[in-house]
GUMI-156717 format. One record per residue (C-alpha): residue number from 1; residue in three letters; x, y, z. Coordinates in Angstrom, 1 decimal, padded with zeros to 4 digits. Last residue first. Example, Ala and Ser with C-alpha at 12.3 -4.5 7.8 and 13.67 -1.06 7.14 Angstrom:
<atom k="2" r="ser" X="013.7" Y="-001.1" Z="007.1"/>
<atom k="1" r="ala" X="012.3" Y="-004.5" Z="007.8"/>
This chain:
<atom k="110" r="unk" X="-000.9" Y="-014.0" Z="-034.2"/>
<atom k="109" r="unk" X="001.5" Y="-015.7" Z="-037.1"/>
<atom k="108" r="unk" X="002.5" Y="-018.2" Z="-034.4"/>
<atom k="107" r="unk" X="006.7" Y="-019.4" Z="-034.5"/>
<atom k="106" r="unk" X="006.3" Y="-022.5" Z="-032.6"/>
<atom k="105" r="unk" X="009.8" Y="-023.2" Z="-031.8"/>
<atom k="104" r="unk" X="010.8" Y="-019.5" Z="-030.6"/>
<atom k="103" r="unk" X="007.7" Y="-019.4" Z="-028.9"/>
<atom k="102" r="unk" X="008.7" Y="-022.6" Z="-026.9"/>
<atom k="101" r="unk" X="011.9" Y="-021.1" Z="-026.3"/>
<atom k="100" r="unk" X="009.8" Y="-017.9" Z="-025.0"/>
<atom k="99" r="unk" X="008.0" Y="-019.7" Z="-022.7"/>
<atom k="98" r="unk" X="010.9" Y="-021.4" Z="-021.4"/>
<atom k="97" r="unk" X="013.1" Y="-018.7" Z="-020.6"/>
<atom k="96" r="unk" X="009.9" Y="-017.1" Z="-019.4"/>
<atom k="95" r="unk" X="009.4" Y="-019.4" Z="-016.6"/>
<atom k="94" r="unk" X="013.0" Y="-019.8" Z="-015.9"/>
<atom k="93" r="unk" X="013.2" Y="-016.3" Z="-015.5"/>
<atom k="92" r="unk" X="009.9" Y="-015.7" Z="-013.1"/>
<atom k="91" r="unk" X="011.5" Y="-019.6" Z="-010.8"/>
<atom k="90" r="unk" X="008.9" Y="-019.8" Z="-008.2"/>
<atom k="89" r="unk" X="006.8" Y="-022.2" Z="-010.5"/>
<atom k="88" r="unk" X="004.1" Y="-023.0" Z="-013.4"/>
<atom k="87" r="unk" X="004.8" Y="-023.5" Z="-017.4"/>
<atom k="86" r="unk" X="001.3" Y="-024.5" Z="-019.6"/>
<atom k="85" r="unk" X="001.3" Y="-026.3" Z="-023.0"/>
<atom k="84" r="unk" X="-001.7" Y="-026.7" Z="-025.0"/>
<atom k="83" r="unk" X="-001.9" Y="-028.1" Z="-028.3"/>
<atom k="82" r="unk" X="-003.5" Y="-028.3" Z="-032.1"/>
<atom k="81" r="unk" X="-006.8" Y="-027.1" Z="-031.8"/>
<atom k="80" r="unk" X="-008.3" Y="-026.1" Z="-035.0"/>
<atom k="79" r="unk" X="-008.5" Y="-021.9" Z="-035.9"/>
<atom k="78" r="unk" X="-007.4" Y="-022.3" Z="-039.8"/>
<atom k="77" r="unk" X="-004.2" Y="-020.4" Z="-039.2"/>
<atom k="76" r="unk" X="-003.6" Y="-023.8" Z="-036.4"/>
<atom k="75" r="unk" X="-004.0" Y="-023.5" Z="-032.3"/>
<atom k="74" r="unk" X="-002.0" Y="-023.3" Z="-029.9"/>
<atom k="73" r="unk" X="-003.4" Y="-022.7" Z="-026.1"/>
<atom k="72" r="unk" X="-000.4" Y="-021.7" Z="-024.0"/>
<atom k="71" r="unk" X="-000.2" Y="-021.1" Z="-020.4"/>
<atom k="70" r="unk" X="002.0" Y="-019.1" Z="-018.3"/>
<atom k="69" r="unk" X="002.0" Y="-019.8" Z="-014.7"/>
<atom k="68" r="unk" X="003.7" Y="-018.1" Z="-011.4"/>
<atom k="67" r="unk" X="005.0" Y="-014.4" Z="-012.9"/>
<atom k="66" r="unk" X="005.8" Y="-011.7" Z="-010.4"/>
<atom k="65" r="unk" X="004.1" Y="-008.7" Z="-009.2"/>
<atom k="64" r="unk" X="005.6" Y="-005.2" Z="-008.4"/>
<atom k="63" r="unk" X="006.1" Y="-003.5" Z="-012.2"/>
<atom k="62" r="unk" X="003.3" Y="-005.6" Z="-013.1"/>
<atom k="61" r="unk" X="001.0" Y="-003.2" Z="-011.3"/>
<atom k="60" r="unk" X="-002.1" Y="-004.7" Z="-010.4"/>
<atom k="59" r="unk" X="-001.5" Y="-005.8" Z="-006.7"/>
<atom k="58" r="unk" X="000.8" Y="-002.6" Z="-006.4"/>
<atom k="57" r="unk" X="-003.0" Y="-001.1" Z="-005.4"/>
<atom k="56" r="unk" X="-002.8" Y="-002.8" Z="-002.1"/>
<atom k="55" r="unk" X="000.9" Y="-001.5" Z="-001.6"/>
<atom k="54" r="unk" X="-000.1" Y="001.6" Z="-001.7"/>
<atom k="53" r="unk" X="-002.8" Y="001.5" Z="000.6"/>
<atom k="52" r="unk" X="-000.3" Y="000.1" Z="003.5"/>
<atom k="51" r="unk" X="002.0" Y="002.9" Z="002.5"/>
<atom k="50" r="unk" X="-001.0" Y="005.4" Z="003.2"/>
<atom k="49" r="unk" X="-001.9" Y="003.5" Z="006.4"/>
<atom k="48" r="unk" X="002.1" Y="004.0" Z="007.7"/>
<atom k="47" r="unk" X="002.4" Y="007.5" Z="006.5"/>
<atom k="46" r="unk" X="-000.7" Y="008.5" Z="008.9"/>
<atom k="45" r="unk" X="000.6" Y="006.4" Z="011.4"/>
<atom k="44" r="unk" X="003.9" Y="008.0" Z="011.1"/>
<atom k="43" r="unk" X="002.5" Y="011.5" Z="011.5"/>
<atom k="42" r="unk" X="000.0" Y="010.3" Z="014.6"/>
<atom k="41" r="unk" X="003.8" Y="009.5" Z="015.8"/>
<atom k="40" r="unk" X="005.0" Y="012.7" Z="014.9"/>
<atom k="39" r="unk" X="002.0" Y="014.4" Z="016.3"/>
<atom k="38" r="unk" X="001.8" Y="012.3" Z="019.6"/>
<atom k="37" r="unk" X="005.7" Y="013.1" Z="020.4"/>
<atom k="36" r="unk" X="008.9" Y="012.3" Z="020.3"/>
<atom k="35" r="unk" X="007.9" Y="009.6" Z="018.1"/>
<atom k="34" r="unk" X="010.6" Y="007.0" Z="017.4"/>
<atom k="33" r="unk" X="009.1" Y="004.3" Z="019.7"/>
<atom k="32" r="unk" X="005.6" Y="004.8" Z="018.0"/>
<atom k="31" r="unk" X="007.2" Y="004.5" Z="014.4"/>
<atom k="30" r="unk" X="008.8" Y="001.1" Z="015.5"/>
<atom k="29" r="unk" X="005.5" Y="-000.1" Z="017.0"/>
<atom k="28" r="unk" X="003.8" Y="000.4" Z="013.7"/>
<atom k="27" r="unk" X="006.6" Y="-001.4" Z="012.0"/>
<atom k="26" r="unk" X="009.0" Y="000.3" Z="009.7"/>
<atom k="25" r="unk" X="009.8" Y="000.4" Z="005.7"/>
<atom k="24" r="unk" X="012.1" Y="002.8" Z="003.7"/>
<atom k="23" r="unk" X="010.1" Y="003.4" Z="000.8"/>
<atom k="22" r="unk" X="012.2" Y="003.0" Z="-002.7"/>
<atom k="21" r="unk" X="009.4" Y="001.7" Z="-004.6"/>
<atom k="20" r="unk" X="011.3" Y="-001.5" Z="-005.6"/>
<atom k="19" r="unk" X="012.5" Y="-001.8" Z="-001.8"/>
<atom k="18" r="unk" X="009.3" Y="-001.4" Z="-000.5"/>
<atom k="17" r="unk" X="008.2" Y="-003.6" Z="-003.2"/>
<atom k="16" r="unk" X="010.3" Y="-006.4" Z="-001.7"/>
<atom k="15" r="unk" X="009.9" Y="-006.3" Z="001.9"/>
<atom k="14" r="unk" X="005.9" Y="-006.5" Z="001.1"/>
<atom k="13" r="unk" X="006.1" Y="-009.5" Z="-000.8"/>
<atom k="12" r="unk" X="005.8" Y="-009.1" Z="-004.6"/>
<atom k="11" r="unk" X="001.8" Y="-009.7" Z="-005.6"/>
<atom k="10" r="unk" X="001.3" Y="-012.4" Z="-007.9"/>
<atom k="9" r="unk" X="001.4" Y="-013.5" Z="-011.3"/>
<atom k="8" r="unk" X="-000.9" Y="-015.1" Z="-014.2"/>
<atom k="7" r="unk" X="000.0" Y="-015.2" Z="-017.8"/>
<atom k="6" r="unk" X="-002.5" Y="-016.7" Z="-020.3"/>
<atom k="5" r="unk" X="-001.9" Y="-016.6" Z="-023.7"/>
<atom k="4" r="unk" X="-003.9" Y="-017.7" Z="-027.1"/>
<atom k="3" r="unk" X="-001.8" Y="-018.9" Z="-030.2"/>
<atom k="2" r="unk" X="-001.7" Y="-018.9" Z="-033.5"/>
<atom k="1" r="unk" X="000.0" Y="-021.1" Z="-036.0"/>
């Protein structure tokens, strides 16, 4: 058997990869009402856009994202359809549980 993969995630909220990255977060306003003055909080505005830039790019970093869907086209050594089986949900180690129970079963040469 062979099979063709498709695993599809989505970006961690932003509590969470501030956690993951170790970034202490705070609001805009929060930085303004710690300022002592208009270079620490022009500072903290500066870290604040960096951060948000940051966590753009963790988009596409698996490290930050989690897993939503896996689909599985399976097909036999001979390249003929033979199934399709697709796993979708909140649950990242359920998903893969199944998934690889399934892979277990199916065995695929590539």
């Amino acid at each position: 058997m062979r099979i063709v993969l498709d695993i599809e995630t989505i970006q961690a909220p932003r509590d969470e990869w501030a956690r993951l990255a170790g970034i202490a977060m705070q609001t805009e306003a929060e930085a303004w009402e710690r300022a002592e003055d208009l270079f620490t909080a022009t500072e903290a505005e500066q870290r604040r856009k960096s951060e948000d830039d940051l966590y753009e790019k963790s988009s596409f970093d698996g490290t930050f994202s989690r897993i939503v869907s896996i689909a599985v086209l399976v097909f036999t050594d001979a390249m003929e359809p033979h199934g399709a089986l697709a796993w979708y949900g909140g649950n990242e180690k359920e998903l893969l549980r199944q998934f690889w129970a399934k892979l277990g079963q199916v065995r695929p040469s590539l």
